[in-house]
C-alpha positions as CSV (number, residue, x, y, z in Angstrom):
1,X,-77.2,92.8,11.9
2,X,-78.8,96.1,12.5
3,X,-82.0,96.5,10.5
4,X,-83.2,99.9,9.7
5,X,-85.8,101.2,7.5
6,X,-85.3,103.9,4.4
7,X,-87.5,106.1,2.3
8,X,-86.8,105.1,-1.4
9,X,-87.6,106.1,-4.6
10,X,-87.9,104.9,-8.3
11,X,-88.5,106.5,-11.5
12,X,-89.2,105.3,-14.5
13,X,-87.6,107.1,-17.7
14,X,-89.3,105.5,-20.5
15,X,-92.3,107.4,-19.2
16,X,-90.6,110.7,-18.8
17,X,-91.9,113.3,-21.2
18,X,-89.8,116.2,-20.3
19,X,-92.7,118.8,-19.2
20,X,-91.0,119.9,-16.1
21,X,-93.9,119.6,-14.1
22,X,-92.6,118.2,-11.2
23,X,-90.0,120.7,-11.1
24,X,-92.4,123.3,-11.0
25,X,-94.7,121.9,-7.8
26,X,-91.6,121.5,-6.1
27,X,-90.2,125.0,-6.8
28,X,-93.8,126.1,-5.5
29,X,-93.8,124.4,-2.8
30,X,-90.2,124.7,-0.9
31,X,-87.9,127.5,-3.1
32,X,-90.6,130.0,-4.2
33,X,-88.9,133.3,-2.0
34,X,-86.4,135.4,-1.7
35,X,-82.4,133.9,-1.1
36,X,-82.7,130.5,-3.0
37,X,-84.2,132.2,-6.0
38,X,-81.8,129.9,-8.4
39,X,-82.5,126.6,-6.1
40,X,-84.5,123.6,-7.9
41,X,-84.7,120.8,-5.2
42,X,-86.2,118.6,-8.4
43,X,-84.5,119.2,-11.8
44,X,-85.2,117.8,-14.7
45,X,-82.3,117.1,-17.2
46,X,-82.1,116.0,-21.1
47,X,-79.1,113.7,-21.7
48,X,-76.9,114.1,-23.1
49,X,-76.0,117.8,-21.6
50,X,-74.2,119.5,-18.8
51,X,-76.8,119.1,-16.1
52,X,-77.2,121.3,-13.5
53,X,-75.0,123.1,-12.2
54,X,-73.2,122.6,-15.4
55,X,-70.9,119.6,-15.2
56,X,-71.6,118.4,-11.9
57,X,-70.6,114.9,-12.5
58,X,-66.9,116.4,-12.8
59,X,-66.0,115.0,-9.4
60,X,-61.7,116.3,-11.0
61,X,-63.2,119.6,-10.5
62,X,-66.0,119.3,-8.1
63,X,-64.2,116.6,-5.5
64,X,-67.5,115.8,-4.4
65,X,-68.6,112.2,-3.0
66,X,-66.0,109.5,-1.6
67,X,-63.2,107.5,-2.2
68,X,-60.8,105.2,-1.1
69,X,-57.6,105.8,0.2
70,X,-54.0,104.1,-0.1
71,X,-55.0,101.6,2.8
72,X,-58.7,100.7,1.2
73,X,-60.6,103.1,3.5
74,X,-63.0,105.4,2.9
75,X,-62.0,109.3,2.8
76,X,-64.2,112.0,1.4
77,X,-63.0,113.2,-2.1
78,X,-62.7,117.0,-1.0
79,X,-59.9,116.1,2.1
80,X,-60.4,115.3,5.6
81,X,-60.8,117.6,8.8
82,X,-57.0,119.2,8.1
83,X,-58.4,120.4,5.1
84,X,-61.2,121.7,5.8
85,X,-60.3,123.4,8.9
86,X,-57.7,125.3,6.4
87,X,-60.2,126.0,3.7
88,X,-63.2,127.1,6.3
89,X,-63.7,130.3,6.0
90,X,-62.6,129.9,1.9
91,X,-63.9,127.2,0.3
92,X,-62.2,126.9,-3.4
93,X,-64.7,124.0,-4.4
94,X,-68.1,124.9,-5.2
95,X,-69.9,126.1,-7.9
96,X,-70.2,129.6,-8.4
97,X,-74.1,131.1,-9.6
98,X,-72.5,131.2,-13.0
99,X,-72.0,127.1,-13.2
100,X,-76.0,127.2,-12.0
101,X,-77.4,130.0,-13.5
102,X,-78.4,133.6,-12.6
103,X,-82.0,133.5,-12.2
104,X,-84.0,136.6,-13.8
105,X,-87.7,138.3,-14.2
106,X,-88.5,140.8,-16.4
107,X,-89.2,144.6,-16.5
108,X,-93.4,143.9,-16.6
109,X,-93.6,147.9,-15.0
110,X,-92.0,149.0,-18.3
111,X,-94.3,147.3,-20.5
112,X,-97.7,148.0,-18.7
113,X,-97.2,151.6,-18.2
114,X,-95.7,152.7,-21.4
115,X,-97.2,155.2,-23.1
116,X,-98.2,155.2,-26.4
117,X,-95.8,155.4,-29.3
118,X,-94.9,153.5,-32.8
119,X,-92.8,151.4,-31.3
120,X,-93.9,148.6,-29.1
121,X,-92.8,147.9,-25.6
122,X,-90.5,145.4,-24.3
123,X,-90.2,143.5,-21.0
124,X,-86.3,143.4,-20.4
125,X,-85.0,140.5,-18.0
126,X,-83.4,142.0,-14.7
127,X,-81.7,140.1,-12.3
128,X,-83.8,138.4,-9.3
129,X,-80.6,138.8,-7.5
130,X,-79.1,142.6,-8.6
131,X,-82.4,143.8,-9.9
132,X,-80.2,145.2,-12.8
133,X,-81.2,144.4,-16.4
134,X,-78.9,141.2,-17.7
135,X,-78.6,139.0,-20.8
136,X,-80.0,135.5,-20.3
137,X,-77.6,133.0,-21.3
138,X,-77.8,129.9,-19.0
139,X,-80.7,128.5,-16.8
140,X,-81.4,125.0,-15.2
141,X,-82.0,122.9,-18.3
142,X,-80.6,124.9,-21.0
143,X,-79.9,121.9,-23.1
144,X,-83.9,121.1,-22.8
145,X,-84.6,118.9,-25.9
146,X,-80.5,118.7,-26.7
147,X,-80.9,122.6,-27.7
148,X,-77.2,123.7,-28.7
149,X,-76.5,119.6,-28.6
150,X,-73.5,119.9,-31.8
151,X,-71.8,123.0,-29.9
152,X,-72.1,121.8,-26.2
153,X,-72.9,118.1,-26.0
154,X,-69.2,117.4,-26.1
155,X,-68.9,119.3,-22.4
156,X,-71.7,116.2,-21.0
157,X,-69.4,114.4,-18.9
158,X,-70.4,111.0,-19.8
159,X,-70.6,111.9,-23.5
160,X,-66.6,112.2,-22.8
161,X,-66.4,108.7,-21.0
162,X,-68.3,107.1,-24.1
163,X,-65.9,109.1,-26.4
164,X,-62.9,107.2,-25.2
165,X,-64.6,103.9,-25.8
166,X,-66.3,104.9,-29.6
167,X,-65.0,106.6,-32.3
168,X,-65.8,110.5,-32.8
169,X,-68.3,109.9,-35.9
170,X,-70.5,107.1,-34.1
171,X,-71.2,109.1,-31.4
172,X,-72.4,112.1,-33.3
173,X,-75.0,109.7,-34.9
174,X,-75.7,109.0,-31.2
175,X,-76.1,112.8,-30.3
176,X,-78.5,112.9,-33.1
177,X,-80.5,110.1,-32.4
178,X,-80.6,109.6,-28.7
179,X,-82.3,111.6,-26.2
180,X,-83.9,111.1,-22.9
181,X,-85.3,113.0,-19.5
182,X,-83.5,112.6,-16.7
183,X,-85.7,114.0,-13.3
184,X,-83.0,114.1,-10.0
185,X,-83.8,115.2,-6.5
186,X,-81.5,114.4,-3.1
187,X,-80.6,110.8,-3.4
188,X,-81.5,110.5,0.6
189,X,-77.9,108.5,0.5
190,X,-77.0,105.6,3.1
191,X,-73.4,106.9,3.1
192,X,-74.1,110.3,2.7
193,X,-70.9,112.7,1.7
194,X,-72.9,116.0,2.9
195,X,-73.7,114.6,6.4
196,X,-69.6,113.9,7.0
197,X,-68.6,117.0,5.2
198,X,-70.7,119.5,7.6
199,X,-68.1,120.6,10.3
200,X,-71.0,122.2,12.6
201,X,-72.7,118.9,12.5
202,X,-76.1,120.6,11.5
203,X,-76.8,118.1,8.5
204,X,-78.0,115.1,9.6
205,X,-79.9,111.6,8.6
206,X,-83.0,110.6,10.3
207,X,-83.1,107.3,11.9
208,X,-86.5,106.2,11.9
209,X,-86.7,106.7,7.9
210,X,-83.5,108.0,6.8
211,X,-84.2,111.4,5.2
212,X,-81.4,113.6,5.1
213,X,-82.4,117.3,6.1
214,X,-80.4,120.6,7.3
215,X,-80.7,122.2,11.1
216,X,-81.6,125.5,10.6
217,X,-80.4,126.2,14.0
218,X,-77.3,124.5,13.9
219,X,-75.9,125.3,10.6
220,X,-73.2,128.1,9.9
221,X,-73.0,128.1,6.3
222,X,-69.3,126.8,6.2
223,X,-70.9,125.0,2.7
224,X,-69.1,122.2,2.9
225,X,-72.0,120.2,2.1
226,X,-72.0,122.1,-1.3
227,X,-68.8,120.4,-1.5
228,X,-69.8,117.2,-0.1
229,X,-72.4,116.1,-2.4
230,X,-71.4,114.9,-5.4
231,X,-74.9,115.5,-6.7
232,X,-75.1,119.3,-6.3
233,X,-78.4,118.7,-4.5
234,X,-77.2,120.9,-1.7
235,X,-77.8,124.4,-1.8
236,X,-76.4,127.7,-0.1
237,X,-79.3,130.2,0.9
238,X,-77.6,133.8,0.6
239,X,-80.3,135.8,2.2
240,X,-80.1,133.6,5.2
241,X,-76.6,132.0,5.3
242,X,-77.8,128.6,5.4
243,X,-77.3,125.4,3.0
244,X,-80.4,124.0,2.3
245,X,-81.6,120.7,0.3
246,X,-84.6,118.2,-0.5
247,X,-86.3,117.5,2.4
248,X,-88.4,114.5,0.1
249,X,-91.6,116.8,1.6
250,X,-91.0,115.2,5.2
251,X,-94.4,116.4,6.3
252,X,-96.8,114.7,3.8
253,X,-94.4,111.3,4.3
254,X,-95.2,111.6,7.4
255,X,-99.0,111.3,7.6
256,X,-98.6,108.7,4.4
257,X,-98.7,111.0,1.4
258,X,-96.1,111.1,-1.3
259,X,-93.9,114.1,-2.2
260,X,-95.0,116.9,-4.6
261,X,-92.9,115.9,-7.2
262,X,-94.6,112.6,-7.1
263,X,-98.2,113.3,-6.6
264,X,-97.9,115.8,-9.6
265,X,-96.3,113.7,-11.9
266,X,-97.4,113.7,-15.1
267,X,-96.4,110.8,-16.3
268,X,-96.8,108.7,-13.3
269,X,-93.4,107.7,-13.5
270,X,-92.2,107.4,-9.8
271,X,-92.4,105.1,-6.9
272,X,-92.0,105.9,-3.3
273,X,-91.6,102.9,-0.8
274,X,-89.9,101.9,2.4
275,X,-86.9,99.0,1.9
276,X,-84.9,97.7,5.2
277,X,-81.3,97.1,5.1
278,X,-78.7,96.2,7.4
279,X,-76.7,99.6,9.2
280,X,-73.8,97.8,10.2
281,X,-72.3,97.0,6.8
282,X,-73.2,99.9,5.1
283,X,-69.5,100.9,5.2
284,X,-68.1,97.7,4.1
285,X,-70.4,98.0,0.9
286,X,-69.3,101.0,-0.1
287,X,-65.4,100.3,0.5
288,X,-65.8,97.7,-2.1
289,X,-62.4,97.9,-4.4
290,X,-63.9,97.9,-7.4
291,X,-66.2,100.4,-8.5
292,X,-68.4,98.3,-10.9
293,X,-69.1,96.1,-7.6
294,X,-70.8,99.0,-5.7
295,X,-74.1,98.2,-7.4
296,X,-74.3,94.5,-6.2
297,X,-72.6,95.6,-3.0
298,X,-75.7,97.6,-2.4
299,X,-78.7,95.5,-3.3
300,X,-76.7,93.2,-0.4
301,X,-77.9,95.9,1.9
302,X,-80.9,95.4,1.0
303,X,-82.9,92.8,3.7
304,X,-85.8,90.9,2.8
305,X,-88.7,91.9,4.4
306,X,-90.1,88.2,4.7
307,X,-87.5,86.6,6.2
308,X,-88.5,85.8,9.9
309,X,-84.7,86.8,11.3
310,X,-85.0,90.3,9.3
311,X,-88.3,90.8,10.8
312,X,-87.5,90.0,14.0
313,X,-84.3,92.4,14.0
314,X,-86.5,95.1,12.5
315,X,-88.3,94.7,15.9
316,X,-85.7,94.5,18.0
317,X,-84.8,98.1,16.8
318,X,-88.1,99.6,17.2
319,X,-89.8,99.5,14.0
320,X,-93.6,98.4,14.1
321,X,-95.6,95.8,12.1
322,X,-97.6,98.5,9.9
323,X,-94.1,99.8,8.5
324,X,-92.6,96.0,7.9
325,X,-95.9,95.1,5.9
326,X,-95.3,98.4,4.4
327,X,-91.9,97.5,3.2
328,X,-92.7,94.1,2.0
329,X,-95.3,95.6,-0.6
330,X,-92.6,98.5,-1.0
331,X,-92.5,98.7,-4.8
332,X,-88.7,99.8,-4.2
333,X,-87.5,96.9,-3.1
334,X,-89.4,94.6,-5.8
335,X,-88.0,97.2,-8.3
336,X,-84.9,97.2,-7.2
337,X,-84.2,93.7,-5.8
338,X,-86.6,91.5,-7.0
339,X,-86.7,91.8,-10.6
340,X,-83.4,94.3,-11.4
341,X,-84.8,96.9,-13.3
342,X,-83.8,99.9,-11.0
343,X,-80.4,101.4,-11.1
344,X,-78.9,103.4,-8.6
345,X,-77.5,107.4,-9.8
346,X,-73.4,107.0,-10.4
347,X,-72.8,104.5,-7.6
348,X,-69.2,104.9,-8.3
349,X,-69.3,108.2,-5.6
350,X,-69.7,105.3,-2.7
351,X,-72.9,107.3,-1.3
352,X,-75.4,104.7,-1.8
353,X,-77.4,106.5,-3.6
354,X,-81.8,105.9,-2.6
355,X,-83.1,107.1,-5.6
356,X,-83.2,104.3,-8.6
357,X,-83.9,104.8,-12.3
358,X,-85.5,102.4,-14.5
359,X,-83.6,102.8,-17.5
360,X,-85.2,103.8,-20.6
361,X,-85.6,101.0,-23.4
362,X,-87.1,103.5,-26.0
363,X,-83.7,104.7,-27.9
364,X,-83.6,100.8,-28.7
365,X,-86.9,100.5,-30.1
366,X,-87.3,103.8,-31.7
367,X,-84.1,103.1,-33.2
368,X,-85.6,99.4,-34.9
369,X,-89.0,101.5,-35.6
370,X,-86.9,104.3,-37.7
371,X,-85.6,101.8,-39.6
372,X,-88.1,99.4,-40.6
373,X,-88.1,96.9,-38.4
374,X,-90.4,95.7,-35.7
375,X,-89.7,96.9,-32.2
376,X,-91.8,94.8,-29.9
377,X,-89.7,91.7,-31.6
378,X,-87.8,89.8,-29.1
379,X,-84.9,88.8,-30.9
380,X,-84.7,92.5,-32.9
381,X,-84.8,94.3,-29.3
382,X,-82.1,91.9,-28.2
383,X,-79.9,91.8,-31.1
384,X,-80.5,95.7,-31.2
385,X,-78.9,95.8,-27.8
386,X,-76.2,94.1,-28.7
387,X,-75.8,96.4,-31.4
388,X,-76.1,99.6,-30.6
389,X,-73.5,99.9,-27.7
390,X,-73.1,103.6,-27.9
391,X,-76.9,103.8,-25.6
392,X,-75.9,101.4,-23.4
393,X,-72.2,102.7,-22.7
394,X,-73.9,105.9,-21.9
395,X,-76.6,104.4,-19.7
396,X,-73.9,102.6,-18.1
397,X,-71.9,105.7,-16.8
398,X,-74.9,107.2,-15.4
399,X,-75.9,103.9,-13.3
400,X,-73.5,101.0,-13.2
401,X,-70.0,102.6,-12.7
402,X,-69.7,102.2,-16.9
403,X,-70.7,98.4,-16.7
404,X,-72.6,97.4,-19.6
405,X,-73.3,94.0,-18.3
406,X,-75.9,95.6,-15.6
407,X,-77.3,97.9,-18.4
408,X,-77.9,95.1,-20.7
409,X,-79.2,92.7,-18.4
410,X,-82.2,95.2,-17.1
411,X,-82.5,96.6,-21.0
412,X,-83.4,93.0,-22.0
413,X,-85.6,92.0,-19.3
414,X,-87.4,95.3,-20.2
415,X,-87.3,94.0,-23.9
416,X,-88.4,90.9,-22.5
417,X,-91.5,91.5,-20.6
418,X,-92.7,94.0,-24.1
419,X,-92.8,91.6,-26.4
420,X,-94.5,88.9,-23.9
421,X,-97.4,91.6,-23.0
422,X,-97.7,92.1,-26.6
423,X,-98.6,88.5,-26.7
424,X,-100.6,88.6,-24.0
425,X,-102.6,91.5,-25.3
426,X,-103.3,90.2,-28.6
427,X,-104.3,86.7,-27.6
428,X,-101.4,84.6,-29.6
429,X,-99.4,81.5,-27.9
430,X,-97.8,82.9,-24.8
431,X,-93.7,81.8,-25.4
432,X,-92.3,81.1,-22.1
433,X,-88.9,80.8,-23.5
434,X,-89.0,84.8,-23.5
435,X,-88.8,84.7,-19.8
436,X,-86.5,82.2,-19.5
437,X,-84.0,84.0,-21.9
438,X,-83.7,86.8,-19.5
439,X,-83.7,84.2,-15.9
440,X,-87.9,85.6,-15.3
441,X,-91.2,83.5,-15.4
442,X,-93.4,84.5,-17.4
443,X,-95.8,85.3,-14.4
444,X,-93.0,87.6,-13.1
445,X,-93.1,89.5,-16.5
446,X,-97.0,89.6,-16.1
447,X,-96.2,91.4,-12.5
448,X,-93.4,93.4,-13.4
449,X,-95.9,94.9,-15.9
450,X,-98.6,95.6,-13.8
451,X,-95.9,97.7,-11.7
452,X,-94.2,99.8,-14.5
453,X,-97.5,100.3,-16.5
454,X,-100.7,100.2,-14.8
455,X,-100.4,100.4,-11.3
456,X,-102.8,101.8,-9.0
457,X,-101.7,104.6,-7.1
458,X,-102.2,102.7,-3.3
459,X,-99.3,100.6,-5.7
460,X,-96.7,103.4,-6.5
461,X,-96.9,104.7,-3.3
462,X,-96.7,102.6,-0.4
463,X,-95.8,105.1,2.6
464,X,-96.5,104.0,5.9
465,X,-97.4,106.6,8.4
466,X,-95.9,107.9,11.5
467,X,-96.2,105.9,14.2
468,X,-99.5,105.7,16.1
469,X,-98.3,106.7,19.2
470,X,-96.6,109.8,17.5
471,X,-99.3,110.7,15.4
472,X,-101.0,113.5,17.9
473,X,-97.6,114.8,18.5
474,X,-97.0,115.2,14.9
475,X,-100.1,116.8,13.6
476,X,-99.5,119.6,15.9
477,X,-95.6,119.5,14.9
478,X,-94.3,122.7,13.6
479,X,-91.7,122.8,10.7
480,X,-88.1,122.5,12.2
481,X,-86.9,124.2,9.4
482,X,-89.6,126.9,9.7
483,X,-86.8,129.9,10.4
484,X,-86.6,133.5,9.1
485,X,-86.0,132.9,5.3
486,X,-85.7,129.1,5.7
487,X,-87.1,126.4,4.0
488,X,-90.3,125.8,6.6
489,X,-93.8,125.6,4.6
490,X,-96.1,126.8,6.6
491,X,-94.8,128.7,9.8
492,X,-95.1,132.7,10.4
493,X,-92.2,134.9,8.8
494,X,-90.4,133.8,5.7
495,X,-93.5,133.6,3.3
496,X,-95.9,135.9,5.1
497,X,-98.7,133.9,6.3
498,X,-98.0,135.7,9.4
499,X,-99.8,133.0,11.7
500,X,-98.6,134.2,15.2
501,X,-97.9,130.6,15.9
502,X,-96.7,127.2,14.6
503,X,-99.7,125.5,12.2
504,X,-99.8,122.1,11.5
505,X,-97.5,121.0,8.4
506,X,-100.0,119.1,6.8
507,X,-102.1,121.9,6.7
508,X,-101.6,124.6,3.6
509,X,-104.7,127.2,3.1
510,X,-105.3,129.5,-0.2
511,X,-105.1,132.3,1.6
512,X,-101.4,131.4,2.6
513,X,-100.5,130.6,-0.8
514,X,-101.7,134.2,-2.3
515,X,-99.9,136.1,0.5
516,X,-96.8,133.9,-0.4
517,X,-97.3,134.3,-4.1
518,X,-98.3,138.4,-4.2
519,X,-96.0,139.5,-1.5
520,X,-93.1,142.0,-1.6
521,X,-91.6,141.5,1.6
522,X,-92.2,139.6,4.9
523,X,-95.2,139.7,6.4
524,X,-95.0,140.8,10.6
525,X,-96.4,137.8,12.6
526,X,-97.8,140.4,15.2
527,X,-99.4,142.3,12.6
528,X,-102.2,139.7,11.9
529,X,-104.5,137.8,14.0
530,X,-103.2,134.1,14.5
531,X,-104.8,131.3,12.8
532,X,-106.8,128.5,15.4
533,X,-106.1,124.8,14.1
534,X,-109.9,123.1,14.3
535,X,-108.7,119.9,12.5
536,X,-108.7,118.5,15.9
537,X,-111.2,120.1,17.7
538,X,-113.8,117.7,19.2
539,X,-116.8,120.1,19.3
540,X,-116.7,120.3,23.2
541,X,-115.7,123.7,25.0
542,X,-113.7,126.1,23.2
543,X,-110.8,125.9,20.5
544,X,-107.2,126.6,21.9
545,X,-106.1,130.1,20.7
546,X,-109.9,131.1,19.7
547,X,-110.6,134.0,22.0
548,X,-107.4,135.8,24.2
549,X,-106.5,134.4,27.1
550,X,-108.3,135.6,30.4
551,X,-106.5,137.9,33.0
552,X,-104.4,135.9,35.5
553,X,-104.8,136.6,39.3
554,X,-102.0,138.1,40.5
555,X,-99.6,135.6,42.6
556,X,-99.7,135.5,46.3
557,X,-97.3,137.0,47.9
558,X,-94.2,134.6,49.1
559,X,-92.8,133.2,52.3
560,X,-91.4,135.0,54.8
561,X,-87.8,136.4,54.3
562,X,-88.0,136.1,50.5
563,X,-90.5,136.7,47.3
564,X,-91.5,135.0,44.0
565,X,-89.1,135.5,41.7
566,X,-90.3,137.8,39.0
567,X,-91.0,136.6,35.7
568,X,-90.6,138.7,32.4
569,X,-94.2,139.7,31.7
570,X,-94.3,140.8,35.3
571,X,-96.1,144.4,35.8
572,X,-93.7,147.6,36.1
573,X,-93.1,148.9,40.0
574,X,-95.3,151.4,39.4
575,X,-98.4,149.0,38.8
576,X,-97.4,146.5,41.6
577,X,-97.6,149.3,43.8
C-alpha cells in the first residue's frame, strides 16, 4: 500500500441556480487575454444539452478517456504510441472552435462615435479572433435554461442513452419538466488520460496533492491532451502554442485558501478537501471489467484516514500530521465514502474522476409539488423515485456508468434525511425507521445535513497548507506557468503588470488588475519600475529590490599565467582599459 494524498472536490446540484458566477471569477482570473479567448476552465451546463464543446461526451467521435483492450488491459481510447507518432503533426480528433464556439465583442467605436441621424446606432459582434464582423450562433452554454430544448435536446448524448431505454413521448414530458445546472472544471483524475496522452511529457500530476497542470516549458502543442481528456477540460492556446487547463488555483490551495470558483460561489454549493488513497491499485480499479463497477472500484481507493496502518503509511511517504487531520475532517471523503451521496463524472472513461456531484433531488419533489402532493413525504419521495425512472436513467449516465441502483440509493437517502429534518424542525416524533429504510441513523441524517445545508465555511473547505518547512520557499514562489501568453497570474509579460521580477502568487494588487483589464497589448517589463514584495519584510534594514543595487568593485586581477574569466555584464575593452 502506497498512501498518497488528493485535492478533491464536491458539488452539490440541488443548490445550483445557474447564475454563472463561478464561471465568471474563473474566466477573470486565469483566461481573461489574448489566445484562449474561447477557454472556460469552469463551465456551467443546463441538462439536458450538448455541453461544451458541443457533445463532448461522444467518446465514438471524440475517442477521449480509456479502455480496455482484448487481453483486459488498459489502452487509451485514441491509440497507443504507433498512433500517435503517425497522427503528430495531424491530429484528426479534436474539436474544432466551431464544436466550442467562436468567441465575439462588439463594434462599441461604431456606436459611441456615430453621428447624429434618424436612425439609431448599433454595436455589431466582431470576432475576438478575426476582428471581422460575424453572426453569433453558438457560445458556451447556449442551451442555458434548455433554450432551443424541442429542436436540439435530442443531440444531448445521454438524452440518446435514455432514449433507448424509454419510449419517444415519455421523454419529451421529461425534456419539459426536468432541468438542472451542471458546473464542471478538470476532474484532477487519478488515472488521468491527458497525462499518458502528452508525447513531450510536459503534462503532469503533482505528487504531494495530485493536481494536474501543464509545463509551459516543456510542452510543444502536439494537443494530444485535447484528445486525451474525455472531458474537454484541456485547452489549446493559439497565440502561444500551448495546451492549457484548470490548474484548481494551485496558488491559493497552497497557502489554505479555496479556488475562485469556490470562494465565489453563490450558492455555496462546493466542497474542497484532501482524501488519501492507495497509488498502487489505482490501475487495477480502473481495469475493472465492468463498467458499472468502476464507481465502487473507486471508493476502494479511498483509505480511511483513522485507521492506525493508513496513517502510518501516509507517514512513511512523507505526508505530515497537519494534512492527515486535514483529510480526516475532509468533507470529500465523508461525502463521498461515508454517507454515499457524491458521484463521480462518467466513471465509465476509467480516469477516476476527483470531482463528485451530489445529485439533485429536486426534479423528484418538484415533480410531487406540481401535482398536488406533498414533497417532503417519505414514502411519496420514495415511491416517486420508483416512479419516475426517466430522472434517474439520466442521472445515471452522467454518474454511475447508467446504473440506476447507485442513483437511487443516494436519491433516497437524500429523500431520507428531508423529511427527517422536517421533523426535526417542526418539533413532531422524530421516526427512526426513516433512517433505517435507507441503512443511516438518524444522527447520521442530523450530520449529513449540517454538511449539505448549513455548514460553516472552515467546514466546506478544509485545505491544509503547504508544508511548514516549504512555506518561505513558497511565498516567494513565482508562477511556473507564468510565460509569455501563458496562464501565470501574476508574473511580468502576458497581462501587463510589467513587474520586472517574479511577485508572490498569493499576492494580486488593483493596480494589476486595471492594467490587465484596460490593456491593448503587452506591457514591456523594462518599461516600469519593478514592484518590492514587503509582505515579509521585518522592518530592519532595507527591502530587497527597494533602491538599485550599489556599484561593484571591480575584480582583482587573476593569478599568474591566466585571468578571470569574463562574465556577460563585464565592461567593453575600451572601459577596462
Amino acid at each position: 500500500m502506497r498512501v498518497m494524498a488528493q485535492m478533491g472536490m464536491v458539488m452539490n446540484l440541488d443548490k445550483c441556480i445557474g447564475c454563472h458566477t463561478c464561471s465568471v471569477t474563473c474566466k477573470q482570473a486565469w483566461t481573461n487575454r489574448p489566445g484562449v479567448e474561447y477557454v472556460w476552465f469552469n463551465n456551467v451546463e443546463t441538462r439536458p444539452g450538448q455541453g461544451y464543446p458541443r457533445r463532448y461526451e461522444d467518446q465514438e467521435r471524440w475517442r477521449g478517456g480509456w479502455r480496455l483492450n482484448r487481453r483486459g488491459r488498459l489502452t487509451l481510447t485514441a491509440g497507443g504510441r504507433l498512433r500517435k507518432l503517425l497522427t503528430i503533426f495531424s491530429n484528426p480528433v479534436m474539436p474544432t472552435i466551431d464544436d466550442y464556439y467562436e468567441p465575439w465583442t462588439y463594434d462599441y467605436d461604431t456606436l459611441i462615435t456615430a453621428p447624429v441621424g434618424e436612425d439609431f446606432p448599433v454595436a455589431r459582434p466582431k470576432s475576438l479572433l478575426s476582428g471581422k464582423p460575424m453572426a453569433i450562433e453558438w457560445s458556451a452554454n447556449w442551451d442555458d435554461d434548455l433554450g432551443g430544448a424541442p429542436e436540439l435536446g435530442h443531440l444531448d448524448p445521454m438524452v440518446a442513452q435514455v432514449r433507448e431505454r424509454t419510449s419517444e413521448q415519455v421523454l419529451m414530458e421529461y425534456e419539459k419538466s426536468f432541468m438542472m445546472y451542471l458546473p464542471r472544471i478538470c476532474e484532477h483524475c487519478l488515472n488521468p488520460s491527458c497525462v499518458a496522452s502528452c508525447p513531450s511529457g510536459a503534462m503532469y500530476k503533482r505528487s504531494e496533492d495530485g493536481i494536474v497542470l501543464v509545463d509551459q516549458d516543456r510542452c510543444r502543442g502536439w494537443r494530444m491532451c485535447v484528445t486525451g481528456c474525455p472531458y474537454k477540460k484541456v485547452y489549446f492556446n493559439h497565440r502561444t502554442g500551448k495546451a492549457e487547463k484548470c490548474t484548481f488555483c494551485y496558488p491559493r490551495v497552497e497557502v489554505g485558501l479555496p479556488t475562485v470558483c469556490s470562494e465565489t460561489c453563490v450558492g455555496r454549493l462546493r466542497y474542497i478537501g484532501l482524501v488519501l488513497y492507495d497509488a498502487d491499485r489505482v490501475t487495477a480499479a480502473a481495469s475493472v471489467p465492468d463498467e458499472t463497477d468502476l464507481y465502487a472500484a473507486q471508493l476502494d481507493l479511498m483509505l480511511d484516514p483513522h485507521d492506525p496502518e493508513v496513517i502510518a503509511g501516509a507517514r512513511r511517504e512523507g505526508i505530515s500530521d497537519d494534512w492527515i487531520e486535514a483529510a480526516q475532517r475532509s468533507p470529500i471523503h465523508a461525502l463521498a465514502k461515508t454517507y454515499r451521496v457524491a458521484l463521480p463524472l462518467h466513471p465509465e472513461y476509467r480516469t477516476m474522476p476527483m470531482v463528485w456531484y451530489v445529485p439533485p433531488l429536486s426534479p423528484v419533489s418538484e415533480a410531487l409539488r406540481d401535482t398536488g402532493f406533498d414533497g417532503e413525504d417519505v414514502d411519496n419521495l420514495f415511491g416517486a423515485i420508483e416512479t419516475l425512472r426517466i430522472p434517474v436513467a439520466y442521472l445515471a449516465s452522467l454518474f454511475s456508468a447508467g446504473d440506476t441502483t447507485v442513483v437511487d440509493g443516494v436519491l433516497r437517502r437524500l429523500a431520507a434525511m428531508r423529511s427527517y429534518m422536517r421533523r426535526v424542525t417542526l418539533g413532531e416524533e422524530l421516526d427512526e425507521g426513516i433512517a433505517a429504510a435507507v441503512g443511516m441513523t438518524g444522527d447520521q441524517l442530523v450530520e449529513l445535513y449540517r454538511l449539505l445545508a448549513i455548514a460553516k465555511y472552515e467546514d466546506r473547505y478544509v485545505i491544509p497548507s503547504a508544508y511548514a518547512e516549504q512555506g518561505h520557499q513558497l511565498e516567494e514562489l513565482a508562477c511556473s506557468l507564468d510565460v509569455d501568453g501563458g496562464p501565470g497570474m501574476y508574473g511580468s509579460g502576458p497581462f501587463g503588470e510589467a513587474s520586472g521580477r517574479p511577485v508572490p502568487v498569493s499576492v494580486e494588487t488593483f493596480h494589476a488588475l486595471r492594467q490587465r483589464q484596460t490593456s491593448s497589448g503587452f506591457a514591456d517589463p523594462e518599461s516600469r519600475a519593478a514592484k518590492v514584495n514587503l509582505l515579509n519584510w521585518d522592518g530592519r534594514g532595507t527591502p530587497p529590490g527597494m533602491f538599485p543595487p550599489a556599484a561593484e568593485p571591480s575584480e582583482p586581477p587573476g593569478p599568474a599565467g591566466g585571468s578571470p574569466e569574463a562574465s556577460s555584464d563585464a565592461p567593453s575593452g575600451e572601459e577596462q582599459r
